[in-house]
PASETI-708021 format. One record per residue (C-alpha): z negated, x, y negated; residue number from 0. Coordinates in steps of 0.02 Angstrom, whole numbers, plus 50000, padded with zeros to 5 digits. Layout:
pz:px:py:num
Z:X:Y:NUM
...
END
This chain:
pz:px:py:num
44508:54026:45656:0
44578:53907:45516:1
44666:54062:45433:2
44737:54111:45600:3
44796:53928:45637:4
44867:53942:45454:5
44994:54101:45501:6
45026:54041:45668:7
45113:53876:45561:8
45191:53992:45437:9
45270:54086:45598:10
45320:53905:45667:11
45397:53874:45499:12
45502:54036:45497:13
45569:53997:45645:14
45616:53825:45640:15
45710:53906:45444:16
45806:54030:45566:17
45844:53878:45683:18
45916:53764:45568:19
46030:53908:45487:20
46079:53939:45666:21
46104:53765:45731:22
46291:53689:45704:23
46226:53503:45713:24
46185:53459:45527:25
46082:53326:45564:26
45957:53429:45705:27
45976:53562:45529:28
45923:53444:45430:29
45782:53413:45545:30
45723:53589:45590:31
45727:53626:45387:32
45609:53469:45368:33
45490:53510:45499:34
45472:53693:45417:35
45429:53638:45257:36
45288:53520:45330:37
45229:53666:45427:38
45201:53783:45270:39
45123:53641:45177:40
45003:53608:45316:41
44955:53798:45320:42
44938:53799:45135:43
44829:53664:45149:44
44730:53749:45275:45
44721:53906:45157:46
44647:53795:45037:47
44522:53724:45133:48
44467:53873:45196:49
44476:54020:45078:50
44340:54120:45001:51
44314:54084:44796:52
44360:54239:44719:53
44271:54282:44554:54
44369:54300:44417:55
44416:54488:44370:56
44419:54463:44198:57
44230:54403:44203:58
44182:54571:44271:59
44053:54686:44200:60
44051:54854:44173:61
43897:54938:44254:62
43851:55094:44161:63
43693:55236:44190:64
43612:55280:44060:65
43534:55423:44100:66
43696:55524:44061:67
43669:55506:43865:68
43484:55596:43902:69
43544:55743:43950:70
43589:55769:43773:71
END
């Protein structure tokens, strides 16, 4: 649900972006522009919060079988 709240802000954000490059009053511009940013920045936040810890791929380790060298 968090992650779903999180796009639904991004998509809030987007449009108030389109809005204010619409909008011919540069103050309500201004505005719409400022209220977009803190809309991505609370769905980052959210991201944060809520994402999954991803092990790093470097770290990984190569599983081999080693009953391919008996065959020998």
């Amino acid at each position: 649900m968090p992650i779903a709240l999180a796009e639904y802000l991004r998509h809030l954000a987007t449009r108030c972006s389109r809005m204010s490059r619409d909008c011919t009053d540069a103050v309500t511009s201004k505005e719409l522009e400022i209220i977009s940013i803190e809309l991505v920045e609370h769905a980052e936040a959210l991201e944060a919060e809520y994402a999954i810890p991803h092990a790093d791929p470097h770290a990984a380790e190569i599983a081999t079988r080693d009953d391919d060298d008996d065959e020998k």
